[in-house]
SESE-307879 format. One line per field, with one value per residue (C-alpha): residue in one letter; residue number from 1; z, x negated, y negated. Coordinates in steps of 0.05 Angstrom, whole numbers, plus 5000, padded with zeros to 4 digits. Each point is the difference from the previous one (the first is absolute). Example, Ala and Ser with C-alpha at 12.3 -4.5 7.8 and 13.67 -1.06 7.14 Angstrom:
SESE-307879
r: (A:S)
k: (1:2)
w: (5156:4987)
u: (4754:4973)
v: (5090:4931)
This chain:
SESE-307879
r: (X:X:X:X:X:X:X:X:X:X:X:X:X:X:X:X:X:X:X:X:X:X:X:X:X:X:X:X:X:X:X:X:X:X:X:X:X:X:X:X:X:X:X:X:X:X:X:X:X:X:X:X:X:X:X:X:X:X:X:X:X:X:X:X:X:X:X:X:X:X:X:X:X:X:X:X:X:X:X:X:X:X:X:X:X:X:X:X:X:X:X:X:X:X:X:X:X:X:X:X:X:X:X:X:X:X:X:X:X:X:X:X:X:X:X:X:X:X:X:X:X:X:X:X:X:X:X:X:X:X:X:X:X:X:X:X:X:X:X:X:X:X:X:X:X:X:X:X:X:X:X:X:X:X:X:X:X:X:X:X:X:X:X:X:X:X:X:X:X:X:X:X:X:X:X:X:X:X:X:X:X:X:X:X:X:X:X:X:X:X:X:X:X:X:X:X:X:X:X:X:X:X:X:X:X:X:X:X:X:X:X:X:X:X:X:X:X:X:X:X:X:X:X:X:X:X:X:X:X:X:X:X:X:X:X:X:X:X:X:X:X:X:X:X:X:X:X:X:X:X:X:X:X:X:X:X:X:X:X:X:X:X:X:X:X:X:X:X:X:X:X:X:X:X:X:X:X:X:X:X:X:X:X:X:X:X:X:X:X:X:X:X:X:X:X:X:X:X:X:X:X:X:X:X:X:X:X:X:X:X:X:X:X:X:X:X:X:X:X:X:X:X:X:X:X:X:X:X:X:X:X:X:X:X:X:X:X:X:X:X:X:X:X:X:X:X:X:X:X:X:X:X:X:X:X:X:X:X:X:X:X:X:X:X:X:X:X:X:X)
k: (1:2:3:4:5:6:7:8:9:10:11:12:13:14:15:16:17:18:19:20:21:22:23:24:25:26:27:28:29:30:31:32:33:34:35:36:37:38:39:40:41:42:43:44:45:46:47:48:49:50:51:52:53:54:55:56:57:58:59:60:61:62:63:64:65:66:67:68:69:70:71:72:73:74:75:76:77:78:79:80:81:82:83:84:85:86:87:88:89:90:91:92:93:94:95:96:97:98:99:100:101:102:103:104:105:106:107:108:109:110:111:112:113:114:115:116:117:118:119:120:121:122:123:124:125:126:127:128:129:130:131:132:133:134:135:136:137:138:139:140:141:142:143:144:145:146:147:148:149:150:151:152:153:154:155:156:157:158:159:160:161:162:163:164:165:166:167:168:169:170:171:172:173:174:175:176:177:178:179:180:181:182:183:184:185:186:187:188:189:190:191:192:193:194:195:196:197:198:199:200:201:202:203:204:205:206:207:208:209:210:211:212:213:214:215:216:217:218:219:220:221:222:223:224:225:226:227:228:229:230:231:232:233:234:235:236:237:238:239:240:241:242:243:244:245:246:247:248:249:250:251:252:253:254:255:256:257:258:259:260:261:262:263:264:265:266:267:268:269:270:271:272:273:274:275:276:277:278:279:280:281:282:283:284:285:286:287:288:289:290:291:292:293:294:295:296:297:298:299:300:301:302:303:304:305:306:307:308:309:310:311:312:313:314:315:316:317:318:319:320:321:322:323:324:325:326:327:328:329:330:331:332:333:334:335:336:337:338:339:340:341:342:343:344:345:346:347:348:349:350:351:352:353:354:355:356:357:358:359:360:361:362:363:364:365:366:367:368:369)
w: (4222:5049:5057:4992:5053:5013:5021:4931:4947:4945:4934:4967:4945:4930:4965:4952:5072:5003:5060:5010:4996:4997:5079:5046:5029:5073:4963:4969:5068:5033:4938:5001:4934:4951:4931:4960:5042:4990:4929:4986:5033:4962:4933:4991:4994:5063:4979:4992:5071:5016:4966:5028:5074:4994:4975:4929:4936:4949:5027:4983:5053:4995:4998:5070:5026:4981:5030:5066:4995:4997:5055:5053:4985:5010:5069:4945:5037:4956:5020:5015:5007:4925:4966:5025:4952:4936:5016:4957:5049:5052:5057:5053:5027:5067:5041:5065:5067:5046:5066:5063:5050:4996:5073:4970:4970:4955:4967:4998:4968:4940:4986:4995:4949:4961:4997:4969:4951:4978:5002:4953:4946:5019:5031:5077:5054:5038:5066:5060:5061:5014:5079:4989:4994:4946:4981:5003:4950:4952:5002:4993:4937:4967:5017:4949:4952:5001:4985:4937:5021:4950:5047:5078:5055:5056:5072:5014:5070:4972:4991:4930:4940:4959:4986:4960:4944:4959:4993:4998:4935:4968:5009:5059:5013:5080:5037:5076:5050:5061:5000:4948:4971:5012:4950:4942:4956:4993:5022:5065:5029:5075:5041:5020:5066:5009:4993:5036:5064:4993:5001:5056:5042:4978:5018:5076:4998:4975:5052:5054:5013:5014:5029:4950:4989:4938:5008:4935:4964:4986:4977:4945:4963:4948:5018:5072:4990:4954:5053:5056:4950:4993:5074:5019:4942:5028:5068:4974:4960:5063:5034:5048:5022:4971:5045:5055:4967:5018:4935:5008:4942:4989:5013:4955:5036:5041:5071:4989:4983:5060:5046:4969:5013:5075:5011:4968:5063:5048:4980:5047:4938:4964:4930:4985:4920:4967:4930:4986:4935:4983:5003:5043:5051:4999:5026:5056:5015:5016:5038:5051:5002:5015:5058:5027:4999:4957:4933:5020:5016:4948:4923:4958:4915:4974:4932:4954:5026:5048:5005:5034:5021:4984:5058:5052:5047:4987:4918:4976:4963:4941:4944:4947:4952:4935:4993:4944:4957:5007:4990:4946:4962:5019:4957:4944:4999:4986:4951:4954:4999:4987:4938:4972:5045:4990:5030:5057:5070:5041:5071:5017:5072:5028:5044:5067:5041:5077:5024:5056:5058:5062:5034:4962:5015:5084:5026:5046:5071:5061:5019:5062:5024)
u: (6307:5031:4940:5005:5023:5019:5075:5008:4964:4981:4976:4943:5023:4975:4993:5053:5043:5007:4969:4947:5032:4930:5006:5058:5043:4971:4926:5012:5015:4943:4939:4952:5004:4953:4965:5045:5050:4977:4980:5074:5034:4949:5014:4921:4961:4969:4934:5010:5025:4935:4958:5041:4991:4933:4972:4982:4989:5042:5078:5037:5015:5084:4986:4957:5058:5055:4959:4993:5066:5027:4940:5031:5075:4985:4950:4949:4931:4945:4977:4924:4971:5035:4979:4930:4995:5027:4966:4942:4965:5005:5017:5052:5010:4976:4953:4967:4979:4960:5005:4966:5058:5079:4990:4952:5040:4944:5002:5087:4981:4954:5048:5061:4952:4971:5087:5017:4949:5015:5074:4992:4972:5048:4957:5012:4944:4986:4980:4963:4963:4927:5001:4918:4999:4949:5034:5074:4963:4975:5074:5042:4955:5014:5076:4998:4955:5053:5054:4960:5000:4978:4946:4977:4998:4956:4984:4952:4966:4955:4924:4992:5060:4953:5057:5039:4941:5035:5068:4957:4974:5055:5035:5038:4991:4986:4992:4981:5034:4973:4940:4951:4987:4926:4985:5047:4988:5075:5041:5016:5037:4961:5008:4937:4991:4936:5012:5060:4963:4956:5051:5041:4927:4984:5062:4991:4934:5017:5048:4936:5013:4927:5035:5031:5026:5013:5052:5012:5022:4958:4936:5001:5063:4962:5033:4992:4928:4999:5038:4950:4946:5031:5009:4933:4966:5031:4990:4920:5009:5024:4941:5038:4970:5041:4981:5042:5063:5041:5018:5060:5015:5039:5068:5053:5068:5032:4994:4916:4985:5049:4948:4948:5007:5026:4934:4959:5025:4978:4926:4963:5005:5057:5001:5035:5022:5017:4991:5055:4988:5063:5068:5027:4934:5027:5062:4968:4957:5061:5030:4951:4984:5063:4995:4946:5027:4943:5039:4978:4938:4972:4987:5024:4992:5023:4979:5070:5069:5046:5075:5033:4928:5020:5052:4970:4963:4946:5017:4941:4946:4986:4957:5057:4991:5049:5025:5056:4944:4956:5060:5022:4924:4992:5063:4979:4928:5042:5036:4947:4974:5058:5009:4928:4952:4936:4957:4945:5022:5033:4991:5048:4984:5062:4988:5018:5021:4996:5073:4998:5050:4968:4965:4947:4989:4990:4943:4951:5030:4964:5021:5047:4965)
v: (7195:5031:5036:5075:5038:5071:4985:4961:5031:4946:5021:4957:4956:5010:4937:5020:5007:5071:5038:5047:5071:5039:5009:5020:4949:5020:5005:4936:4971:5004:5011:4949:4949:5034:4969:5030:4965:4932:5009:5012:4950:4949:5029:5026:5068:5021:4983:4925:5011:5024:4950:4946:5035:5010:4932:5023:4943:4995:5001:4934:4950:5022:5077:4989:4954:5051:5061:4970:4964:5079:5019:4946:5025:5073:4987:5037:5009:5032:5069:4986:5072:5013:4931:5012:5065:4962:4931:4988:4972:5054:4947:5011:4928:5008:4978:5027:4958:5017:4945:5006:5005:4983:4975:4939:4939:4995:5068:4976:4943:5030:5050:4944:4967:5062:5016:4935:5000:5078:4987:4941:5046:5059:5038:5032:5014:5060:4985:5033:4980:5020:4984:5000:5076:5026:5062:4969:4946:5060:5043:4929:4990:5073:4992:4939:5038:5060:4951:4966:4930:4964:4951:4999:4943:5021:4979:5062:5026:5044:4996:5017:4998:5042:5047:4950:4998:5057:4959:4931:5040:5019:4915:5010:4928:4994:4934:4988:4964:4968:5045:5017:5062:5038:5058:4974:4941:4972:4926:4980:4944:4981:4939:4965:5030:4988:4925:4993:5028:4956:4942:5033:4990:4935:4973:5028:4976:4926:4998:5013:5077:5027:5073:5031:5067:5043:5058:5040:5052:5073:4988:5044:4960:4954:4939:5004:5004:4941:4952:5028:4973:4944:4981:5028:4956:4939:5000:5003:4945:4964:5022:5047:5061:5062:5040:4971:4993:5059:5043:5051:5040:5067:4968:5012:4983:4952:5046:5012:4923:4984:5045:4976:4928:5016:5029:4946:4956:5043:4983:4941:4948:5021:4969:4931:5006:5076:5013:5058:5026:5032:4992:5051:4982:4929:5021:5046:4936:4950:5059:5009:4928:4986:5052:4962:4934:4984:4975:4934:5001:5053:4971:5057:5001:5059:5036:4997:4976:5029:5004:4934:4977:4927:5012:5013:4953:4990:5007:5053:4974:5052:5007:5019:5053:4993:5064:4987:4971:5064:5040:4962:4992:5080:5012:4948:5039:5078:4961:4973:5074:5020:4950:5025:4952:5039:4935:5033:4998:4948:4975:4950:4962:4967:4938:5001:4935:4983:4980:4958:5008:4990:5064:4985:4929:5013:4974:5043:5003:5029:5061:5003:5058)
């Protein structure tokens, strides 16, 4: 067909080839394709339209085919708010997402994977960023309520998710990303942080690092605690005493970690291996190393991987997260709820794996103090 326009007014065809005169010509121009619409071009009441739009039993394989065949020709898109009153069901086709910050390539890469995997089953995501704020965690949550999305995907900041028990209750199905949920009994999706920390140290360590600094994230984040464990655990495994490794927390960008590790070499033993335990910190890190002229000297393993790190030299070593498969697993888990999965709680641990690129393979080197 022709595209509608307002300079050339074009009727919509009947199947019989006549035109639509229940509008206007200048109406007709610029109305959005309705039901009724479709269901007359394809030769069909408006309610097989409906059953065939909605995903209802019972329509034959050529009604559905000419339905959407009409659908396609007239740019038809189903009014949501509307079908969400007559579908049995009561489901809109949505979904919200909650990530922790569109600055992170992490929290890009879960919602590229929770997309795919809603778009496959036609379903489309509302998304917001939390930015580790409590209350903006709490008011992005009620937006999706408000709009009736059908499941949640959560990275969360706040102590407590107590106040999603009422729509836990009545099936909302609600699954956990990258931290797990305290208050609530529902599925998550969490890398092993506590386990890749550990690795991240043990590789320093193997490679005869015996000063070794951790700088993280806030302490109150779930995860960062977890990869503190884990590289506090280690180094007393290794017989090193915690108490003189230098632990930095509270950073959350590139600029404080940057600080952060300028000052650590101010100290009369600076450290000779850092443990960064988050992206953004990584990047701060190789900043102010860099500054220093100590990229070369200074073993660095940082906590998930950062943009072009296998560039630069040396390449980063990184423990790497997978954030498409906990996007994509997260989206799996709504899914099954969604399909009538009833089965008790799920926590799903995603592996992490140390990438070796160099930083973190740099033997101890006397300071040049």
């Amino acid at each position: 067909m022709t595209p509608l326009s307002d300079a050339e007014p074009t009727p919509v065809e009947t199947a019989a080839g006549r035109t639509d005169e229940s509008l206007p010509v200048d109406a007709r121009s610029r109305a959005r394709p309705t039901m009724r619409h479709v269901a007359t071009l394809a030769g069909v009441g408006v309610k097989t339209v409906s059953r065939v739009i909605n995903g209802e039993p019972n329509v034959s394989a050529a009604t559905i085919e000419r339905v959407m065949r009409a659908a396609r020709s007239l740019d038809y898109e189903p009014d949501l708010h509307a079908g969400n009153l007559r579908r049995a069901d009561g489901r809109t086709r949505t979904l919200g997402l909650l990530v922790g910050s569109v600055d992170n390539p992490f929290a890009g890469a879960v919602h590229r994977a929770v997309e795919d995997a809603a778009l496959a089953r036609g379903v489309a995501v509302f998304a917001s960023s939390l930015d580790d704020d409590p209350e903006r965690e709490q008011a992005a949550v009620s937006a999706f309520l408000r709009r009736r999305v059908d499941g949640l995907i959560l990275t969360t900041a706040s102590e407590d998710q107590a106040y999603l028990a009422p729509e836990l209750r009545r099936g909302t199905p609600v699954v956990f990303v990258d931290r797990q949920p305290a208050g609530v009994t529902s599925d998550s999706v969490v890398s092993d942080n506590t386990a890749g920390a550990a690795l991240a140290t043990r590789h320093l360590i193997s490679h005869g690092h015996r000063r070794l600094a951790y700088l993280g994230d806030r302490h109150d984040i779930r995860t960062a605690q977890e990869r503190r464990r884990g590289f506090l655990d280690e180094l007393g495994r290794a017989g090193i005493a915690t108490g003189d490794a230098p632990v930095v927390e509270g950073l959350h960008d590139e600029e404080t970690a940057r600080l952060a590790t300028l000052a650590l070499f101010d100290a009369d033993e600076p450290p000779t291996a850092i443990f960064s335990a988050q992206n953004l910190v990584t990047i701060g890190v190789i900043r102010a190393l860099r500054e220093l002229d100590r990229h070369l000297d200074v073993a660095l393993v940082g906590f998930d991987d950062v943009p072009l790190g296998d560039l630069l030299v040396p390449g980063v070593t990184v423990v790497a997260q997978d954030p498409h498969a906990i996007g994509r697993l997260a989206a799996e888990r709504v899914f099954a709820r969604l399909d009538g999965d009833e089965s008790p709680a799920e926590r799903i641990i995603v592996p992490t794996r140390l990438v070796e690129r160099g930083s973190g393979e740099l033997p101890p080197r006397v300071s040049a103090r």
